[in-house]
N, C-alpha and C positions, 0 to 999 in steps of 0.2 A: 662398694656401695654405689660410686657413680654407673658404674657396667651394668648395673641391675637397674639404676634409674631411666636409662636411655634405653633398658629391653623395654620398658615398663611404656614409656611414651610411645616408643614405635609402636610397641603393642594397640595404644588405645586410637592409636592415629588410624592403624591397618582396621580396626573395629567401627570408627569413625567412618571412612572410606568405604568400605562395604555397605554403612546403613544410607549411605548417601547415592547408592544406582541401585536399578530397577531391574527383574526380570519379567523379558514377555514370553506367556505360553502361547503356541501355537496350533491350531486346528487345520492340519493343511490340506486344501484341495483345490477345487478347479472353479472357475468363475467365466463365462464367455459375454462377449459383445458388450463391452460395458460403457457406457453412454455413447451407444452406436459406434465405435472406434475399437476398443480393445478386443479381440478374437478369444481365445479362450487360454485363460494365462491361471498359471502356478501360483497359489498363494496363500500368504498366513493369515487366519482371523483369528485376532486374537480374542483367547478362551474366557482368561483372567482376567478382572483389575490391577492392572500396575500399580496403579498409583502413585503413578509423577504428579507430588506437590508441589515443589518448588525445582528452580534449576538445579538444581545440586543434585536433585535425585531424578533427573532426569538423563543419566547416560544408563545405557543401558547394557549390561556386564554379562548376560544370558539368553539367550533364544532357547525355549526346550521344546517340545514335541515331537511327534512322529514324524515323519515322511513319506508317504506313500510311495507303493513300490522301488523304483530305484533314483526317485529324484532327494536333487540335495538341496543343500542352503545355495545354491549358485542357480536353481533351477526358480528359486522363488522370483516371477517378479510383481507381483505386489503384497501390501499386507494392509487388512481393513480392521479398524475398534470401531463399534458404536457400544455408546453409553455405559465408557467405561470411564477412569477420573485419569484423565492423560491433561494438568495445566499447561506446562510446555513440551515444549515438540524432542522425541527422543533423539538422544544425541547417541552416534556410534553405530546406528543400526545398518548404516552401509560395510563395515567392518563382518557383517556377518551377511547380509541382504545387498548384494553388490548391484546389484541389474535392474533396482527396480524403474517398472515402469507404474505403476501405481502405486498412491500413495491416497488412503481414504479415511479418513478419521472423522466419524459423524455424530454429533453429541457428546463431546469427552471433554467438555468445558475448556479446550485450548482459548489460551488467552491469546496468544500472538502467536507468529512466525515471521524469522528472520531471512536473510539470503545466506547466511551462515548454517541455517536450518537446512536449506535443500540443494546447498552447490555439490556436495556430494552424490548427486543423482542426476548426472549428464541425461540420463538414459529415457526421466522421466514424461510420460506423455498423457496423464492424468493425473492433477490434484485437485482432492475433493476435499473441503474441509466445514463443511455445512451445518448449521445448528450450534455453532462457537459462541466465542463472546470476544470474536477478535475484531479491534476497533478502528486500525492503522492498517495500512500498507506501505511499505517503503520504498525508499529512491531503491531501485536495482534489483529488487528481490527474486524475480526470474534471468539474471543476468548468465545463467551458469546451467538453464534449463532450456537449449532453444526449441529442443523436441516438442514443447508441451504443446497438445490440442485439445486441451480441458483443463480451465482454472475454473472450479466452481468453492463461490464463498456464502451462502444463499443464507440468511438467517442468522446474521453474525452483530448486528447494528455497526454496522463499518460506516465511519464519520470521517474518514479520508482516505486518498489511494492518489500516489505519487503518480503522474499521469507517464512516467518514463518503465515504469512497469511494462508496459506494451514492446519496448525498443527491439527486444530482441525476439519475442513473438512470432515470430513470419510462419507458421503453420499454424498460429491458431484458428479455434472454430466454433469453438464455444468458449462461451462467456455468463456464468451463470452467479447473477446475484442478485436474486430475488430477498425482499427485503432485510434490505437494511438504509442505516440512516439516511446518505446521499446518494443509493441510488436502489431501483426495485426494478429492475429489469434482465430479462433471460436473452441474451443474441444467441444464434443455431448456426449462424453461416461467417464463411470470411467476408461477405461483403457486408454483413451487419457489424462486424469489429469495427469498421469506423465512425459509426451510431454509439457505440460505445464508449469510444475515445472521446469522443465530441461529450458526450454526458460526464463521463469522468473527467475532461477541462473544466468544465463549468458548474460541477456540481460539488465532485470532490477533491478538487486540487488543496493541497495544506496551501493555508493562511501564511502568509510570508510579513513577519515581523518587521516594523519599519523601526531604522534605526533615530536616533533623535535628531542624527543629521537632516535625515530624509523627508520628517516631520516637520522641520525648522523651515527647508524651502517650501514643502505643500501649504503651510501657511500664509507663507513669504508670497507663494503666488496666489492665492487667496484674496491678497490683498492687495495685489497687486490689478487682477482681475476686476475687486472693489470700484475699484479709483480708477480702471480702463471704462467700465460701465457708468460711473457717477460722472466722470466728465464727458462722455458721449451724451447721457441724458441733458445734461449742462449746454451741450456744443447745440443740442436739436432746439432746446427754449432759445438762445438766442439767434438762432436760424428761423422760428419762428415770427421772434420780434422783428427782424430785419424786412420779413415780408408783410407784416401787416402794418410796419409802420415805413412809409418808404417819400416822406417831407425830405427828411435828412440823409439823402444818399450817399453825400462825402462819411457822415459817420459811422453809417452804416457798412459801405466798402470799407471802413475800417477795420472795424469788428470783424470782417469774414478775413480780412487779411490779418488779423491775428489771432482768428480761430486753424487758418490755416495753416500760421507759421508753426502755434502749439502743438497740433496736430502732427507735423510733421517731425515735432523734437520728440513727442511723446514715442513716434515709432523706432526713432532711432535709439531710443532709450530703451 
């Protein structure tokens, strides 16, 4: 009884498993010059909807299509979807698409992308991922792609982007992210990447959470600020008085000798 119960689970698990990855079909052929940079490269467009909804069904356990003449899956190097239902970014697909150097997915409602998403693709030197709904960019996310000379995210409402995204960059050349939330702007050259970096400090760097420590001195000097300002205005009235009333000079040399002693404890303080 129990030998039949444990076929019985493996059984529904291996059923489970399967309804959980995705296969893509492929239309494969030729594509050249592709955002001025790529020459004419091998590649899948995919035919189908997958339909990666959730992660779980986003690896992907099948490639099917033709090949033209006598190229293989080693020959592909890019693969493009538009407006198909791809949520998050397939996982596995270097296992079959070893080489890519493109990587284009345009309208297919990804929500995000990780550095776990594309360290598997040394090779790559174009991602296009335009027309999304991805909102984030993370610490590190090209740390494992130094090839790339096209990140384009154009139409995504991206409301932040880790400004370390760039570190490992050194050939890029395009930078394309025409509107979204923090920034709407397209660079075309290396010497406009640092037009870019400077936008993405100041526009989109994440908000950095203060701890209550941190909170407790900004206050702390707040008011401390208060009371440097409230006795200056203090120090300049009886600076004032001392000159327009000047009968009483002994009392008066007073007064500045113990605006200036204060003064001097306030600094040291």
């Amino acid at each position: 009884m129990s030998k039949y119960l444990i076929a019985f689970v493996i059984f529904n698990l291996g059923i489970c498993k399967l309804s959980s990855s995705a296969r893509i079909n492929c239309d494969y052929g030729g594509n050249g010059n592709y955002a001025g940079i790529l020459g004419y490269i091998y590649q899948c467009e995919v035919d189908h909807d997958p339909e990666i909804l959730t992660k779980e069904s986003s690896t992907i356990t099948e490639i099917t299509g033709f090949h033209t003449y006598s190229r293989t899956d080693q020959s592909v190097l890019g693969i493009r979807a538009a407006h198909k239902t791809i949520k998050y970014f397939p996982q596995g697909m270097e296992k079959i698409f070893a080489n890519l150097n493109l990587i284009d997915f345009y309208g297919v409602g990804l929500l995000e992308v990780h550095q776990d998403d594309l360290k598997a693709f040394p090779d790559l030197v174009v991602l296009y991922l335009g027309h999304n709904e991805i909102e984030s960019l993370e610490s590190g996310l090209f740390d494992y792609n130094p090839k790339l000379q096209v990140i384009a995210f154009p139409y995504n409402g991206i409301k932040e982007i880790h400004p370390d995204i760039f570190d490992n960059l050194n050939v890029l050349i395009r930078f394309w992210f025409k509107g979204n939330n923090c920034i709407d702007n397209e660079y075309n050259s290396r010497y406009d990447i640092t037009n870019a970096l400077t936008r993405v400090y100041n526009n989109c760097a994440p908000k950095v959470e203060k701890t209550s420590s941190e909170s407790e001195l900004d206050d702390n000097l707040s008011e401390h600020n208060y009371g440097l300002y409230d006795y200056s205005e203090n120090a300049g009235d009886s600076i004032k008085t001392v000159e327009m009333s000047k009968d009483d000079s002994g009392r008066h040399c007073g007064n500045l000798m113990l605006i200036g002693l204060m003064t001097a404890i306030f600094r040291l303080i």
